[in-house]
N, C-alpha and C positions, 0 to 999 in steps of 0.2 A: 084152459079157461083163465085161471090168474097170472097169465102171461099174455095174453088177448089184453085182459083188465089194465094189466101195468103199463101195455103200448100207448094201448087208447089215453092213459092219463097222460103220457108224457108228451102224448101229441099234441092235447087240447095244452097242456102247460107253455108247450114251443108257440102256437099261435096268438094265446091271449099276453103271455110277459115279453117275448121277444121285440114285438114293437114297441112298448114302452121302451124298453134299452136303447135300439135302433137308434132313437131320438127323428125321425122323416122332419125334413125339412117343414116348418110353418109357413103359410102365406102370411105376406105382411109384414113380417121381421126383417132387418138388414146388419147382416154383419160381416163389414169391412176393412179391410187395412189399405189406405191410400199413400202413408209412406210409415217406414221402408218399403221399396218394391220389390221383386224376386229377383235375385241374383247382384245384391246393394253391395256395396263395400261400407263398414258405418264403424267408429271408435266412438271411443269415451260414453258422457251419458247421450242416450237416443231421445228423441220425441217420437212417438209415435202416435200416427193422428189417424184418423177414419170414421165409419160408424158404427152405432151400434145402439139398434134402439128395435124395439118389438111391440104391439097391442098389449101383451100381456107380461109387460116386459118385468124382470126380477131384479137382475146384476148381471154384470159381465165380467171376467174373467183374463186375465193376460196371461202366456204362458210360451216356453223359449225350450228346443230340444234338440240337441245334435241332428245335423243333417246328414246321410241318414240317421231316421229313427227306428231301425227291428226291432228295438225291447218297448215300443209304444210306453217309454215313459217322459211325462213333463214335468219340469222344474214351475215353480208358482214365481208371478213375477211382481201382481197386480189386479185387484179385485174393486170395482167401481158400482155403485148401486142405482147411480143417475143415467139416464142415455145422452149418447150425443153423436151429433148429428155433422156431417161432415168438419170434425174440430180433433183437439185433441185428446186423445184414448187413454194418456198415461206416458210413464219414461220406462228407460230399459238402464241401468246403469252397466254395461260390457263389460268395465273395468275389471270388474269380480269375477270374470271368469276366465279363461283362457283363450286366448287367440284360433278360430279355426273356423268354422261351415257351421251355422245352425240354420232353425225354424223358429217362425214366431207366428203364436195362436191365439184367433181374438176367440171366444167361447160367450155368446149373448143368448143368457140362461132365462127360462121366463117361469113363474108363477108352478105351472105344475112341472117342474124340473124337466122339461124337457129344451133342445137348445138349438142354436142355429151355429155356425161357425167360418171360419174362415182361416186359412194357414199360408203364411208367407214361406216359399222354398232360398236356401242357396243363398245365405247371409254372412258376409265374409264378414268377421269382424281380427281387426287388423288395429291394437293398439300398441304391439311394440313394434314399431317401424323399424325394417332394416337396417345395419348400423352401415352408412355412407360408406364408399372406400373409398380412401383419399387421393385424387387424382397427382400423378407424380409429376412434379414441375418438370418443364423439358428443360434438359440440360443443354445449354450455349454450346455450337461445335465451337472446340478451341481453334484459331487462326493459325495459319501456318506459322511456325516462328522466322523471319529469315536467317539464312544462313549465311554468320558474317564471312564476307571475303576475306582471303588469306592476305597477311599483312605483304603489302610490296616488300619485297628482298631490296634491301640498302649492299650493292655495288661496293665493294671496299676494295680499292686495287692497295695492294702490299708492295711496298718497294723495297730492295733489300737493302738493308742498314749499312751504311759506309761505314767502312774500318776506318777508325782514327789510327794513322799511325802512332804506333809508338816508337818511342827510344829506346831502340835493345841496346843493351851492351854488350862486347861481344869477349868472352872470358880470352883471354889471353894463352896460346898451348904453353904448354910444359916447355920451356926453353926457347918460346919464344926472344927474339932479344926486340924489348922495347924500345920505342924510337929515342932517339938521343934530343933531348931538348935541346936544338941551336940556341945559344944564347948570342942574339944579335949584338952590333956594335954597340947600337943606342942604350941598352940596358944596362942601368949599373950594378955592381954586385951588391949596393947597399939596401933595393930593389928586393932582389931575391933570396936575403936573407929575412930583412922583414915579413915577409909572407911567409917563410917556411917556420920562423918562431910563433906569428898568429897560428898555424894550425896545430902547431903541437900543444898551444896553448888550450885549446878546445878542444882537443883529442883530451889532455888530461883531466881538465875539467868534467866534461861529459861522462869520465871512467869515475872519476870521483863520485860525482853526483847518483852513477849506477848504484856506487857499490855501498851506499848510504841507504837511496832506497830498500836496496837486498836485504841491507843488516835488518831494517827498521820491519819489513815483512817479517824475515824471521824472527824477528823479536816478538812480534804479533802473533804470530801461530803459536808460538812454542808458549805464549800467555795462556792463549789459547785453549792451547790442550790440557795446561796445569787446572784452569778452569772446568773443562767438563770434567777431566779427571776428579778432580774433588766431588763436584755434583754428585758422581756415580759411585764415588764412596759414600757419599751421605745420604743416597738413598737405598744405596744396598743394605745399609745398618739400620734405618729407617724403619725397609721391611723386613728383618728381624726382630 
């Protein structure tokens, strides 16, 4: 019997509260969203226009919720107490939230809190634009280079070098007997004597003058030596 009793109330509970919650559509009410549309791409701040106006109308309601929404919850966006009638409903600023798919929910509330509604699906909002890639300049084909011709070969004919003759002398053998100077008629002996006194003349001469320079070299060296010789004492005691 008190199991009978408890159904019975919960029944009567389910019929009379249930459609108060429900909220059934009113006749008369209109509540619209005319932009955004379903499936919009939108940044930055939004306008959002439509209607929303009822007989016994209260306020309306704005409200924004990942697409999908399983946990049936919504963020508050925007609360109006006026109606209005194809204009606009209010803003949405995106910026604040992160880039991705939501819903946006007009909710026109009347008098005995019951309400009419409307829900936009599939709302890309898209404020940080992808970062460009930078198209890579085409690179110029290099030109062939040409390939310089090999230099003309310069012909050089070589001729072989003429011998200059020389004047050999030609040494005299060992017992040879030298030729005998004819002394012709026309020559006098006063002739060939003078000529044989000029070269002994310059043969001495010549030996003199050698044996000058010689003395005067060695004289030089032998300075020479007495010089460094000293240096090399004075600085052997030096470095002592």
């Amino acid at each position: 019997m008190k199991k009978t009793l408890f159904c019975l109330i919960l029944i009567m509970s389910f019929i009379f509260i249930a459609p108060a919650n429900a909220a059934p559509p009113v006749q008369g009410g209109i509540a619209v969203i005319t932009s955004p549309q379903d499936n919009a791409t939108i940044r930055g701040v939004v306008s959002i226009t439509g209607t929303a106006t009822h007989p016994d109308f209260w306020r309306y309601d704005l409200f924004y919720a990942p697409d999908p929404n399983p946990t049936g919850d919504w963020i508050f966006i925007e609360v109006h107490e006026n109606m209005v009638t194809d204009g606009p409903l209010g803003t949405w600023n995106t910026t604040l939230i992160p880039d991705g798919v939501y819903q946006l929910r007009l909710r026109v509330i009347r008098r005995d809190s019951n309400y009419i509604e409307h829900v936009v699906h599939g709302l890309t909002i898209a404020n940080r634009l992808p970062t460009e890639t930078p198209t890579p300049e085409a690179t110029p084909t290099p030109l062939p280079t040409p390939t310089p011709l090999p230099p003309t070969p310069t012909v050089v004919i070589e001729q072989p070098p003429t011998a200059t003759p020389r004047a050999t002398s030609t040494p005299l053998a060992a017992g040879t007997p030298q030729p005998t100077r004819v002394i012709r008629e026309d020559e006098s002996l006063i002739g060939i004597s003078a000529s044989g006194l000029g070269r002994a003349f310059c043969f001495g001469a010549g030996l003199a003058v050698g044996i000058f320079v010689l003395l005067g070299v060695l004289a030089l060296l032998r300075s020479t030596i007495v010089w460094l010789a000293r240096r090399i004492i004075r600085l052997l005691r030096s470095t002592r």
